[in-house]
PAKOLZA-355018 format. One record per residue (C-alpha): residue number from 1; residue in one letter; x, y, z. Coordinates in steps of 0.2 Angstrom, whole numbers, plus 5000, padded with zeros to 4 digits. Layout:
<num=NUM, residuo=A, px=X, py=Y, pz=Z>
...
END
This chain:
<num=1, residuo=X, px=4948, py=4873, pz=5092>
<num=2, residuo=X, px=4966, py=4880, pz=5091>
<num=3, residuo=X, px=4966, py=4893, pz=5075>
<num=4, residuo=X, px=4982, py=4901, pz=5071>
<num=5, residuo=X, px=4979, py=4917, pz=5058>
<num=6, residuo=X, px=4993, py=4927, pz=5049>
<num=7, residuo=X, px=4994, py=4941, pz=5038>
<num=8, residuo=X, px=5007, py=4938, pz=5024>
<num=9, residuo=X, px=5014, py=4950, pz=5008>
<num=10, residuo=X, px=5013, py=4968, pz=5006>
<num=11, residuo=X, px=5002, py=4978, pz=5017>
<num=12, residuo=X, px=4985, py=4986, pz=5012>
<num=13, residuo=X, px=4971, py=4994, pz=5021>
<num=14, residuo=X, px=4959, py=4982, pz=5028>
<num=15, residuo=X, px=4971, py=4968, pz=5036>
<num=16, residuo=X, px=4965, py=4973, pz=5054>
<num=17, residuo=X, px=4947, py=4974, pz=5048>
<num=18, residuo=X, px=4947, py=4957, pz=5041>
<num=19, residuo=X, px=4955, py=4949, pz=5057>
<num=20, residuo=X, px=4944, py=4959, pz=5067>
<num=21, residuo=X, px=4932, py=4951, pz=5058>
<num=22, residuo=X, px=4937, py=4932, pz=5058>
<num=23, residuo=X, px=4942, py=4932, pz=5077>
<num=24, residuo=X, px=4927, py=4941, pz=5083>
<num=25, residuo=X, px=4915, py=4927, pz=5075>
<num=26, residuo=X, px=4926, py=4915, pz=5080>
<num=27, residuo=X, px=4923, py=4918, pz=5099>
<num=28, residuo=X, px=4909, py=4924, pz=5098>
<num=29, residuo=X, px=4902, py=4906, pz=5089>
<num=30, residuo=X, px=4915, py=4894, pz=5099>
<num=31, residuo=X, px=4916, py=4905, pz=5116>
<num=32, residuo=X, px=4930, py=4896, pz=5129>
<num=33, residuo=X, px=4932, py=4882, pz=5113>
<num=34, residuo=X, px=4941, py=4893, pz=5102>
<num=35, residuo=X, px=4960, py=4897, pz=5106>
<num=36, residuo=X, px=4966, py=4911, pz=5093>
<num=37, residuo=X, px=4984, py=4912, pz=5090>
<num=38, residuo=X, px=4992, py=4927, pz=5081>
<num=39, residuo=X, px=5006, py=4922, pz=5069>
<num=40, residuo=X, px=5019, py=4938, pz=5068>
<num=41, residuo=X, px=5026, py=4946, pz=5051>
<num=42, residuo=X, px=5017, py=4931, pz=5039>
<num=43, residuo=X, px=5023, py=4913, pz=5037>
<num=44, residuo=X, px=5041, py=4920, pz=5045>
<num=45, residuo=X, px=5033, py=4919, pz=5060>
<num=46, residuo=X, px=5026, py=4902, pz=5057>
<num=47, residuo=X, px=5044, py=4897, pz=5049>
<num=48, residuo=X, px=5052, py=4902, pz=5068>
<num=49, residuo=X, px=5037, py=4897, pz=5079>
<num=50, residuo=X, px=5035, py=4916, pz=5082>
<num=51, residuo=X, px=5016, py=4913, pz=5088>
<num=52, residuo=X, px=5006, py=4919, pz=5104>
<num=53, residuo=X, px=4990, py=4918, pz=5108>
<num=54, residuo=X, px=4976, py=4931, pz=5109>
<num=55, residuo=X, px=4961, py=4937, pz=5116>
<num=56, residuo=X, px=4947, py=4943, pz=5111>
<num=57, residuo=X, px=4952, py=4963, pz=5116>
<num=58, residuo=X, px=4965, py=4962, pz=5105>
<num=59, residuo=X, px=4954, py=4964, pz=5090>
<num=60, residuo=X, px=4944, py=4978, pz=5097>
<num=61, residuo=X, px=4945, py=4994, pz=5091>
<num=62, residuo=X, px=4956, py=4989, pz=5074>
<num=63, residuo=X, px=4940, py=4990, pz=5062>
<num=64, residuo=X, px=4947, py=5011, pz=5056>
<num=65, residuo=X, px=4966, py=5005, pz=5058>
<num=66, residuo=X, px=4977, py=5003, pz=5043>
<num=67, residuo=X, px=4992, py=4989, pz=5041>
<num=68, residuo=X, px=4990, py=4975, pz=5051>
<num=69, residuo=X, px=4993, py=4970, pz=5072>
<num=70, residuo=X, px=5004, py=4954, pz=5066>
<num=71, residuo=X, px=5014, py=4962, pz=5057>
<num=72, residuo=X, px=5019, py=4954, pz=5038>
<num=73, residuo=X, px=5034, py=4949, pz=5026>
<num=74, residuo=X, px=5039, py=4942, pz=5012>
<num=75, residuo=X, px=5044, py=4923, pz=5008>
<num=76, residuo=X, px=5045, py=4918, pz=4991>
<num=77, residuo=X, px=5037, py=4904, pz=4987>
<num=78, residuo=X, px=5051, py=4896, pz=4976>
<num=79, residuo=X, px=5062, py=4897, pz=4991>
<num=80, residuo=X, px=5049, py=4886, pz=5004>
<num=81, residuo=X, px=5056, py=4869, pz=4998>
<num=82, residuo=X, px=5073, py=4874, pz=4996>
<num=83, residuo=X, px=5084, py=4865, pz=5010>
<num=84, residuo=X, px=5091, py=4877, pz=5022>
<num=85, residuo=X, px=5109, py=4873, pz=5032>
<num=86, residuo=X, px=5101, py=4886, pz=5044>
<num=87, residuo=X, px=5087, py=4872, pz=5047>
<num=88, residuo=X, px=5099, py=4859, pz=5046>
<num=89, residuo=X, px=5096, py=4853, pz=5029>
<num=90, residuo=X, px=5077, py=4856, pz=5032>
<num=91, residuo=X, px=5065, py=4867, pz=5022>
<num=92, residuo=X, px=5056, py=4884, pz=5026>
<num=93, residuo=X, px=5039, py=4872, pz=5021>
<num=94, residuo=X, px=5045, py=4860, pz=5036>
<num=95, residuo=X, px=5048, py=4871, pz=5049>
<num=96, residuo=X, px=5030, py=4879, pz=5045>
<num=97, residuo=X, px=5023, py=4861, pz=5046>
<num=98, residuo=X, px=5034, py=4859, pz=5063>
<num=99, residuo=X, px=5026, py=4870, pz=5072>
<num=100, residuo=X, px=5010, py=4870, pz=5065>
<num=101, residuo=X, px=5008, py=4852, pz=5074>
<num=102, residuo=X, px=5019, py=4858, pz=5088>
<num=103, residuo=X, px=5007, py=4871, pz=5096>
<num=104, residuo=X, px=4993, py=4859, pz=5090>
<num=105, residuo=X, px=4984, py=4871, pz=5077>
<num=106, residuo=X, px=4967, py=4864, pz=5071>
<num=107, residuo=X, px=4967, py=4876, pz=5055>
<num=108, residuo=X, px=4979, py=4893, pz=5049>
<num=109, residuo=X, px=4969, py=4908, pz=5041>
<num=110, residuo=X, px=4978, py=4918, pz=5031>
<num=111, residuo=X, px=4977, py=4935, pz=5023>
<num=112, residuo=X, px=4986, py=4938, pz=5009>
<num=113, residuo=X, px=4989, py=4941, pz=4989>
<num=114, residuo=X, px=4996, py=4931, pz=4973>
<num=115, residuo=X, px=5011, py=4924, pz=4983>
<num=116, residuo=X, px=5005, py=4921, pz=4998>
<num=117, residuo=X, px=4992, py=4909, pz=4990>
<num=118, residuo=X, px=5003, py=4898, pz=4981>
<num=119, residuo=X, px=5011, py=4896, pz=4998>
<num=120, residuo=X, px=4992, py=4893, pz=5006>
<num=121, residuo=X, px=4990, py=4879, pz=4995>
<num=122, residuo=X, px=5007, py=4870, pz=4997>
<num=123, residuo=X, px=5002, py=4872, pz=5017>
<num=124, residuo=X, px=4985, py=4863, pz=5011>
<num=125, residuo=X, px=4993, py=4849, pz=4997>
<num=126, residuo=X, px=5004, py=4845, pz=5015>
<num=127, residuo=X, px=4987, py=4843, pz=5029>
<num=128, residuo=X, px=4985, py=4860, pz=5033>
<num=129, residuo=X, px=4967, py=4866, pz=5037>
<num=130, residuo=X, px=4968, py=4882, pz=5027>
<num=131, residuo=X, px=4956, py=4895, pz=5024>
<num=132, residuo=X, px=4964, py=4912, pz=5016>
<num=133, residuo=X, px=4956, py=4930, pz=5013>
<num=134, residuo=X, px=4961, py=4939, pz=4995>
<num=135, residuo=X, px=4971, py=4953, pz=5000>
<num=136, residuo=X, px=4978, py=4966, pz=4989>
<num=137, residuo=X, px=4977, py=4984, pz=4980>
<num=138, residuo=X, px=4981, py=4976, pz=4964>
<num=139, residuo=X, px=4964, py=4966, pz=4962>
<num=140, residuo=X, px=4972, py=4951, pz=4953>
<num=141, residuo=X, px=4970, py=4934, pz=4963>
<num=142, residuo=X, px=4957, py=4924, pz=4951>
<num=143, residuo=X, px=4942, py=4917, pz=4957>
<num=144, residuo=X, px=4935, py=4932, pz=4967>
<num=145, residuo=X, px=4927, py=4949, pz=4958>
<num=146, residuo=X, px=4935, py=4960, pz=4972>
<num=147, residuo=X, px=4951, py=4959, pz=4984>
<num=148, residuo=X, px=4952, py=4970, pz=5000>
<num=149, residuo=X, px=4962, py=4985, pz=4999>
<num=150, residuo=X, px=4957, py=4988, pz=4980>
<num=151, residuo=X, px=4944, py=5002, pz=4985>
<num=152, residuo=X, px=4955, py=5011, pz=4997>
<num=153, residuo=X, px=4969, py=5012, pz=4985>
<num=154, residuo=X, px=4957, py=5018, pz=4972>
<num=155, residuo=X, px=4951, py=5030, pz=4982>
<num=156, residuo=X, px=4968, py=5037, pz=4986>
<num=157, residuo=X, px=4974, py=5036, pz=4968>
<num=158, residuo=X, px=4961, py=5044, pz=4963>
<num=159, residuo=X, px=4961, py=5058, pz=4973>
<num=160, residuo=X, px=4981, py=5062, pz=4970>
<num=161, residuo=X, px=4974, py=5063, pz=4951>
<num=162, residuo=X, px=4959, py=5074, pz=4956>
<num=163, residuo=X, px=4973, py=5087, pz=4965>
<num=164, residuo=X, px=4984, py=5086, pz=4951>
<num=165, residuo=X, px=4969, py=5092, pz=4940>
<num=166, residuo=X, px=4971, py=5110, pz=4947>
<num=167, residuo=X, px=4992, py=5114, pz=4943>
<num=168, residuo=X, px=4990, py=5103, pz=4930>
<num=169, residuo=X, px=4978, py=5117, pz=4923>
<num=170, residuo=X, px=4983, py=5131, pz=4931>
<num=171, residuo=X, px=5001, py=5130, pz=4924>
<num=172, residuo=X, px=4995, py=5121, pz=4907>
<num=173, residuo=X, px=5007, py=5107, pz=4912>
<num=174, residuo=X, px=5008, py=5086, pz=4907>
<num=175, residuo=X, px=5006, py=5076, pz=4923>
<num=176, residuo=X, px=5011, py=5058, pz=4923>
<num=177, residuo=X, px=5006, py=5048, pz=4940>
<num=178, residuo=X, px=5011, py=5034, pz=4940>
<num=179, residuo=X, px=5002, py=5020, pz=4950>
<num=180, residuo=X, px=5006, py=5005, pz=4959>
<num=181, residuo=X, px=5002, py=4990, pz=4948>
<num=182, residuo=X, px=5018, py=4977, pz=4940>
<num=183, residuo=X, px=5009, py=4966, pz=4932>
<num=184, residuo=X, px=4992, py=4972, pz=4932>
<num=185, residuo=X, px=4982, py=4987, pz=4929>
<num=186, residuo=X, px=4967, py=4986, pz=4937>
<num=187, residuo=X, px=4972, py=4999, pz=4949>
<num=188, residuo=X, px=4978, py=5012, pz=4936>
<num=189, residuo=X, px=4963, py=5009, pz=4926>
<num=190, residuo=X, px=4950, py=5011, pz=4940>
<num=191, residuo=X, px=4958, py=5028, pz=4946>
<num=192, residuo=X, px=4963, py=5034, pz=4926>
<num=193, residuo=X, px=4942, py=5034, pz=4925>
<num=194, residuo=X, px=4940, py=5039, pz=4939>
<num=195, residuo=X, px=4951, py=5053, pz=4939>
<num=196, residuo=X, px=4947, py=5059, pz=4921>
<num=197, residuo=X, px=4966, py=5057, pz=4916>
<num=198, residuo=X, px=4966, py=5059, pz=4895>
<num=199, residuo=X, px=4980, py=5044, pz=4894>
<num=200, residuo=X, px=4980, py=5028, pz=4905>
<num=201, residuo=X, px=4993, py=5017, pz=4902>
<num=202, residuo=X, px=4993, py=4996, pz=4907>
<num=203, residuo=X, px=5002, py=4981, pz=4908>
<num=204, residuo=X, px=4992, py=4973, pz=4897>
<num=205, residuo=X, px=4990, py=4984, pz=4882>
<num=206, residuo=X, px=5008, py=4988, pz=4878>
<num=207, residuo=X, px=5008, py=5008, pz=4872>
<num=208, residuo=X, px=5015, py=5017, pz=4857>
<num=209, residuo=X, px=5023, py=5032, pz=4864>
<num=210, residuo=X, px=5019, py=5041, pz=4845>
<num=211, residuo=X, px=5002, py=5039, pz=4848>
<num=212, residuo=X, px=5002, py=5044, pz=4867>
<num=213, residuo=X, px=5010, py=5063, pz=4860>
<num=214, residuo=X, px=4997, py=5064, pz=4845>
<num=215, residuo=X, px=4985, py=5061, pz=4859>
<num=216, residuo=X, px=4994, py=5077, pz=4869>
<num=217, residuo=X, px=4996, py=5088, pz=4855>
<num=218, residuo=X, px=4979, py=5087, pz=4849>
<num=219, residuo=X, px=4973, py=5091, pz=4865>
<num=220, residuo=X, px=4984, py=5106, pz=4866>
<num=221, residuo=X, px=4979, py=5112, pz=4849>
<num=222, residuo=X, px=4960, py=5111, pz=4855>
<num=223, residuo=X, px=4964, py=5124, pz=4869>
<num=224, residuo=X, px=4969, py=5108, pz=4883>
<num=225, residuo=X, px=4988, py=5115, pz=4885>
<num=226, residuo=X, px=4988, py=5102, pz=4902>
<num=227, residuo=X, px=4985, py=5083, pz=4901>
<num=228, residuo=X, px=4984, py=5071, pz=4913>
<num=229, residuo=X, px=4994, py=5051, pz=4910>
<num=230, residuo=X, px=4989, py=5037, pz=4923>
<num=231, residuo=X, px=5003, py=5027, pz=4920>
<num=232, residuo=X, px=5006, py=5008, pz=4929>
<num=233, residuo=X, px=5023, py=5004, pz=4934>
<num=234, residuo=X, px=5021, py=4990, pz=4925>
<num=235, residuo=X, px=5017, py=4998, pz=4908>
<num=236, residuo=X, px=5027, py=4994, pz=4896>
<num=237, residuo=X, px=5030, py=4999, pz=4877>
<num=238, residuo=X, px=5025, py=4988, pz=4860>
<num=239, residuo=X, px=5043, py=4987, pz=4857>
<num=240, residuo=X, px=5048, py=4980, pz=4873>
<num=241, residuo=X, px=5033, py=4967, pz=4873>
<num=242, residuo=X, px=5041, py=4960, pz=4858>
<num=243, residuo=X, px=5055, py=4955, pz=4869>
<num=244, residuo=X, px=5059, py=4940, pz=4877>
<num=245, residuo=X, px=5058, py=4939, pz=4895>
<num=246, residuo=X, px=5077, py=4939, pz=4896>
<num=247, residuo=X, px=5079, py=4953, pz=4883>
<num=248, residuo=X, px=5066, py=4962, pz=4892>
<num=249, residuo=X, px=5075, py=4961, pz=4908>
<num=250, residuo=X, px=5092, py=4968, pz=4900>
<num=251, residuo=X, px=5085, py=4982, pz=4894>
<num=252, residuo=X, px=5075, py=4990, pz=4911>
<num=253, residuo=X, px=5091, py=4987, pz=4919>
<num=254, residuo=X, px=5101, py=4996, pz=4908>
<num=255, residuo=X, px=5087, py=5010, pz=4909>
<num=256, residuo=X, px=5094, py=5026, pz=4915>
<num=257, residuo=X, px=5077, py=5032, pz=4922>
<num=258, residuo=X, px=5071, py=5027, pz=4940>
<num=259, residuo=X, px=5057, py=5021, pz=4931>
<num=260, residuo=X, px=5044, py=5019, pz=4915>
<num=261, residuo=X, px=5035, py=5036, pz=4919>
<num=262, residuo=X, px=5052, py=5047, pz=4919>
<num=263, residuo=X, px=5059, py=5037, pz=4903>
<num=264, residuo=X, px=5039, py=5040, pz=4895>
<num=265, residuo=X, px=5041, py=5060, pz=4901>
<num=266, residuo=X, px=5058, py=5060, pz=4894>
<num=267, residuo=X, px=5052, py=5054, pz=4876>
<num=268, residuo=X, px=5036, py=5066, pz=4878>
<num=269, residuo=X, px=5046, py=5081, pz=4882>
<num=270, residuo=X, px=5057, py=5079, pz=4865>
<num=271, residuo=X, px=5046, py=5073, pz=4854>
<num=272, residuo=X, px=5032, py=5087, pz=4859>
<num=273, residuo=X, px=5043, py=5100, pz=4869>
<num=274, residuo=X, px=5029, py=5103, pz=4882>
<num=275, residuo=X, px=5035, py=5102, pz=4901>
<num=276, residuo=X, px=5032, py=5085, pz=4907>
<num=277, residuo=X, px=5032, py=5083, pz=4926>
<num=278, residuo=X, px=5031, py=5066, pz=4936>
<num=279, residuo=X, px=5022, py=5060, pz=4953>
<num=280, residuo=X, px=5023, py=5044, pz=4961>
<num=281, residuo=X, px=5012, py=5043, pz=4976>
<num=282, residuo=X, px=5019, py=5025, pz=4981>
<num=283, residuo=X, px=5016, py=5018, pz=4997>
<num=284, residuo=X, px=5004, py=5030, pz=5001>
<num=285, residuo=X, px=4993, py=5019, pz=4991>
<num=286, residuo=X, px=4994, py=5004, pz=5002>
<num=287, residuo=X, px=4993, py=5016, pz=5017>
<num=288, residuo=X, px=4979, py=5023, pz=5032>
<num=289, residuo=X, px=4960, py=5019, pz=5036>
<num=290, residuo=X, px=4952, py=5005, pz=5025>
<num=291, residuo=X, px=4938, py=5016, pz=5015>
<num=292, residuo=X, px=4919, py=5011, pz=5019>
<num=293, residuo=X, px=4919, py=4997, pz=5006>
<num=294, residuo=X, px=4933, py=4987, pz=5013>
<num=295, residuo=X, px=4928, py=4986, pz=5029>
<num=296, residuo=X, px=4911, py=4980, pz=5024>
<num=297, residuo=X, px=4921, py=4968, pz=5012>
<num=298, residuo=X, px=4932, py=4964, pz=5025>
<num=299, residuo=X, px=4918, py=4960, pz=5038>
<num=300, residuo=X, px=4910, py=4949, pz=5026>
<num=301, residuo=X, px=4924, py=4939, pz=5022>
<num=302, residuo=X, px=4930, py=4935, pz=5041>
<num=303, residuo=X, px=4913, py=4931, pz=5046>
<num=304, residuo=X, px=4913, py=4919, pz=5031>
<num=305, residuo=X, px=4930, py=4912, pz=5034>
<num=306, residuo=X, px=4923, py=4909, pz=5053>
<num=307, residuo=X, px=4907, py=4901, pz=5047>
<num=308, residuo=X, px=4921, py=4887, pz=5034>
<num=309, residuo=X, px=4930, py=4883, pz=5052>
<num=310, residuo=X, px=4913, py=4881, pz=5060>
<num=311, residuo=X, px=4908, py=4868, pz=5045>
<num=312, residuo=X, px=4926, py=4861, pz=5044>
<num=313, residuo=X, px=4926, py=4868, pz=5028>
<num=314, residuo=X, px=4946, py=4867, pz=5024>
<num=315, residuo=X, px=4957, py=4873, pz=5008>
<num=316, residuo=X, px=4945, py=4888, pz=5002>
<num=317, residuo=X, px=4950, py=4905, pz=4998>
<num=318, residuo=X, px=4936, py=4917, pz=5004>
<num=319, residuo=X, px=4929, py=4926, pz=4988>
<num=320, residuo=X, px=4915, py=4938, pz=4980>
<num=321, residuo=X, px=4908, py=4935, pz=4965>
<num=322, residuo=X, px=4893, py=4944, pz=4959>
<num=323, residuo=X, px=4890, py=4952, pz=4978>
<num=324, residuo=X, px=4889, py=4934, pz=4985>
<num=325, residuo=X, px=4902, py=4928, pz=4995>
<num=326, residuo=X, px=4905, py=4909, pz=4989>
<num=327, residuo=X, px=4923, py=4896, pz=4995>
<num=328, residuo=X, px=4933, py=4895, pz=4980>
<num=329, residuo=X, px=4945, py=4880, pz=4980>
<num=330, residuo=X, px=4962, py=4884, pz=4982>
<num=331, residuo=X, px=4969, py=4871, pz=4970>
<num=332, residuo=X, px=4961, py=4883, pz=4957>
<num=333, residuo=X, px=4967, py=4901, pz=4963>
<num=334, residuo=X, px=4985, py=4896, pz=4967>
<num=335, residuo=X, px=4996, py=4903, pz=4954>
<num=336, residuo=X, px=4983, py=4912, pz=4944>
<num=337, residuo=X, px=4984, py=4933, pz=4937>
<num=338, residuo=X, px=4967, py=4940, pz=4934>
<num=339, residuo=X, px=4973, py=4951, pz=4924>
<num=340, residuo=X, px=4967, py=4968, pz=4914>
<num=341, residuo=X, px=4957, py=4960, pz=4896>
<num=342, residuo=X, px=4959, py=4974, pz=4882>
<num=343, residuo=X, px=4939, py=4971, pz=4879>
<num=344, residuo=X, px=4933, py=4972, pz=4896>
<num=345, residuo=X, px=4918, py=4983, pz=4902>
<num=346, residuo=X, px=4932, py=4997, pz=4910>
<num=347, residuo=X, px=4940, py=4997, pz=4895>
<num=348, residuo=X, px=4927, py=5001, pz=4884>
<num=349, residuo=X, px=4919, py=5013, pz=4894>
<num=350, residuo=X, px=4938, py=5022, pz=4895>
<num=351, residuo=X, px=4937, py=5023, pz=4877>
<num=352, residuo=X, px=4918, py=5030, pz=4874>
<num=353, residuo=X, px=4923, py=5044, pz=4882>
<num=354, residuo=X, px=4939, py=5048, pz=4875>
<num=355, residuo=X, px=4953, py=5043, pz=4884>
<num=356, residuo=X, px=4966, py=5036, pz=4874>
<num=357, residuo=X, px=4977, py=5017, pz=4880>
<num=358, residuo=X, px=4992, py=5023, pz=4872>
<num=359, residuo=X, px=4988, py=5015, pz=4855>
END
């Protein structure tokens, strides 16, 4: 049994936990029959046959250790069947399938998020043994309840709004942090509650920016001179969700602010007058030690993957749904947002206790 296994996408914590977990079940259920071979920086290395093989030290002592031993990119997935004249009229899919037969792999594992998958299941539409692991902070691949990385990004979200808490108050100061999150708001929304931030801002509910400063000035008049706004990078305005995609598109790009949370602290700060200040922790989202929950996740979904190779169980994503870890086909994720619904449980639980969604 020859299994090749990448990592693929942005990076997240978890990735070295959930290989540790794959490999280690892997040997320890197919001993000397198992050939493991690591695929560097995601389906580039499997485009330029970039593949070595491994043993089973290599996956020791990676449970606590953030980003991933293969290494990851990018490749778009409208690029895969584009013909190359650096591949001599061949596509990025056809060098993949090339050396997937030339160093005779009998399935690829692959860790990765919403791109990555469409990818997976081209690989699986064209013979590929495929088995893929949902990973990313932003929790949107359908079909599972819970992505790894999610947590730890929570976590550390959270706790840059829970620091902020303290100037915030001590200086009677507006704080926007704005999260990680494009399309989807799972990320914001899970450490706006968590945090206690008085605004949280979404993809999916477009806001009112008059209703986000009546929501700051009534504060203020009730003796909260400081609030707190957890705002997605990916929020976006009711007027500019009336745009069309195009329209859209012209208008961030002729947008003088780096982006949505310093053009939403610019409008704040002249409708209201109060000081308005901005912080992005960024990458340090995606960053450092999986928390306790991911590599528990992580564990459960590599063993599981292993257990699919053992049955010959090919072209499932690994997934949880209601704490059960179940093989959902991936046909049926490829493609697919799970995105933020307005009437949600977290929604409605943000609004009982007051937090306003900017509308």
């Amino acid at each position: 049994m020859k299994v090749g296994i990448l990592t693929s996408g942005g990076d997240c914590q978890g990735l070295n936990s959930a290989l540790r977990g794959v490999a280690k079940s892997l040997f320890i259920h197919f001993g000397k029959e198992v050939e493991i071979y690591g695929i560097r920086d995601g389906y580039r290395g499997l485009i330029y046959g970039d593949i070595h093989r491994m043993c089973y030290d290599d996956f020791s002592g990676i449970l606590t250790l953030g980003g991933t031993i293969l290494g990851t990119s990018r490749q778009p997935f409208k690029t895969m069947c584009t013909p190359l004249e650096e591949f001599s009229g061949k596509t990025k899919l056809d060098k993949m399938l090339e050396h997937y037969k030339k160093y005779k792999l009998d399935c690829l594992v692959i860790l990765g998020g919403n791109g990555t998958h469409k990818t997976a299941n081209l690989l699986s539409q064209n013979g590929v043994n495929v088995i893929s692991l949902p990973k990313t902070i932003d929790n949107d691949l359908w079909g599972t309840d819970m992505t790894f990385g999610f947590q730890s990004a929570v976590d550390i979200a959270t706790n840059v709004i829970d620091c902020i808490h303290s100037t915030a108050s001590s200086h009677g100061r507006v704080f926007i942090v704005e999260v990680m999150g494009h399309k989807v708001g799972w990320l914001t929304l899970y450490a706006g509650i968590s945090g206690g931030a008085d605004v949280i801002l979404i993809p999916e509910i477009p806001y009112n920016v008059d209703r986000v400063c009546e929501v700051l000035q009534s504060r203020k008049k009730s003796g909260k001179p400081f609030s707190i706004l957890a705002v997605a990078e990916g929020a976006l305005s009711q007027q500019e969700a009336a745009l069309s995609k195009k329209e859209f598109k012209a208008a961030r790009a002729t947008m003088e602010e780096p982006s949505i949370s310093y053009r939403l602290a610019n409008e704040i700060a002249a409708r209201t007058g109060q000081e308005i200040r901005v912080t992005i922790p960024g990458h340090f989202q995606r960053g450092g030690s999986p928390c306790a929950y991911d590599r528990m996740l992580t564990t459960r979904f590599g063993t599981a993957a292993a257990e699919l190779i053992a049955n010959k169980k090919f072209g499932y994503m690994v997934a949880i749904q209601n704490n059960q870890i179940v093989p959902v086909p991936l046909s049926e994720v490829a493609g697919k947002l799970k995105t933020v619904s307005p009437s949600c449980d977290e929604i409605r639980a943000a609004k009982a206790l007051g937090i306003s969604m900017g509308i």
